[in-house]
Structure formats: structure tokens, C-alpha cells
N, C-alpha and C positions, 0 to 999 in steps of 0.2 A: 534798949537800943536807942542809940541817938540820932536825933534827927536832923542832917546839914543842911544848911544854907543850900540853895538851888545853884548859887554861882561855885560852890566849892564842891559838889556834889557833880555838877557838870565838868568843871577842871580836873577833878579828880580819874573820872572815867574816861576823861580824853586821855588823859597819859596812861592810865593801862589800858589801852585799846591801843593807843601806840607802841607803848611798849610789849605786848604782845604780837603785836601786830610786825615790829622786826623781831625778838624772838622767833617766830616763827618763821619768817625767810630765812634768817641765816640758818634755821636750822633743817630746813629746804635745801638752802643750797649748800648743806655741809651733807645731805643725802642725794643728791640730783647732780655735782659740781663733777666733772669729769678728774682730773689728777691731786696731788698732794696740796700741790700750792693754790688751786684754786680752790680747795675746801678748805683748806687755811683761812685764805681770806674772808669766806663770809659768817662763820662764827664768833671771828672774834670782831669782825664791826658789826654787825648786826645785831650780835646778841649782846654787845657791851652797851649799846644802844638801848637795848629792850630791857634789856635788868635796870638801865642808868633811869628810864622812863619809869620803870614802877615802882623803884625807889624816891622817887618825886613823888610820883600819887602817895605813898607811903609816907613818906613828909608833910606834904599837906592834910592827909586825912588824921594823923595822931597832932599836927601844930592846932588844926580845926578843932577837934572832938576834946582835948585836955589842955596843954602848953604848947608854946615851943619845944619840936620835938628835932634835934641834930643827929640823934645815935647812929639815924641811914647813911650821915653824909660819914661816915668814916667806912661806912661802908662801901659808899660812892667813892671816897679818896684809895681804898685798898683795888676795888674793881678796876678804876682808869690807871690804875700806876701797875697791877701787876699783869694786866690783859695783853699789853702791847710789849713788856720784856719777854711774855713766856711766847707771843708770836714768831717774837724775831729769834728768840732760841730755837722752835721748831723749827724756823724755815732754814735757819741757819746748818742743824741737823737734816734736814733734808737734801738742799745743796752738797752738801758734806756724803752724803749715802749715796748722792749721784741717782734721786729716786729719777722712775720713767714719768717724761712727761708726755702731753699730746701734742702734736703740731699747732695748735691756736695758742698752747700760753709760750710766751716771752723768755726766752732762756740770752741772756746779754750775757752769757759768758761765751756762747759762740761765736762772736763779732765784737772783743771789748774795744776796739779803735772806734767802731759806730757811735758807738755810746761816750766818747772820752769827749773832756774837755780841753784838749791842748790840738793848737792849730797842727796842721797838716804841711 
């Protein structure tokens, strides 16, 4: 077993403590979130967050222990590029199914003039 530096062993644990740490709200609030679009939202920011966090620990713990280690960050570049298309395809298929919502989330297609950009 190898023994780290105190400064990269403390770095280390901060980001998977953070990174579990939203891991685990959005996955909270993808069990606790009242409608479609609200559980939408908080897995794919929180958990892209919490995977993004412990793939850094993960970087730093193999660039520490052996080399420079990159292999994570192509991991990092598949996670932030494909999290945010397949959101907006869900939510788009949602919209589209006309799923039910609750009276607290935001439906701007009831009022699109409210929301427009062109004077009145």
C-alpha cells in the first residue's frame, strides 16, 4: 500500500466527500422531487457534479501514487457532453407527452407572451 503526501490525501478526500456528497442529493431529490421535471433536474446536476468530483479524486490519487494519470478525464469529457443532451431529450419528451405537473413548477407554455422578448 502506498502511503500519500498528507496534502494530496486531504485533497483527495475533500472531493470524494464532495463528490458524494452531491451524489447523493440529487439522488434525494430524484426520490423526494414532486413531478417529472423536477426530478429531471436534480440528477443530472447533482450527480454530474458528484461523478465530475470523484473523478478528480481519481485523477489525483493515480497522477500521486504512479504518473500522470488523464484516462478519467475522457471520462470527465463523455459525462459533461452526454448529461446535458440526454436531459434536454428527456425533458423535451416530457413536454411532448404533456406529462402532469404540480402547481409550484413553471409551465411557460401557458402564458408564451409573458415570457417573450418582443415589445408589446
Amino acid at each position: 500500500m502506498t502511503d500519500l503526501p498528507q496534502w494530496a490525501d486531504l485533497l483527495i478526500s475533500f472531493f470524494l466527500v464532495l463528490g458524494s456528497s452531491f451524489a447523493f442529493i440529487g439522488s434525494l431529490g430524484l426520490l423526494r422531487l414532486p413531478d417529472f421535471m423536477a426530478r429531471l433536474h436534480a440528477p443530472t446536476k447533482n450527480t454530474t457534479l458528484g461523478v465530475g468530483s470523484v473523478i478528480i479524486a481519481s485523477m489525483l490519487y493515480f497522477s500521486v501514487t504512479d504518473s500522470l494519470s488523464l484516462h478519467e478525464l475522457l471520462i470527465a469529457i463523455f459525462l459533461f457532453l452526454t448529461a446535458p443532451i440526454s436531459a434536454h431529450l428527456l425533458a423535451k419528451a416530457g413536454l411532448h407527452l404533456e406529462l402532469e405537473m404540480t402547481e409550484n413548477t413553471r409551465d411557460l407554455r401557458k402564458k408564451p407572451e409573458q415570457y417573450s422578448d418582443k415589445d408589446h
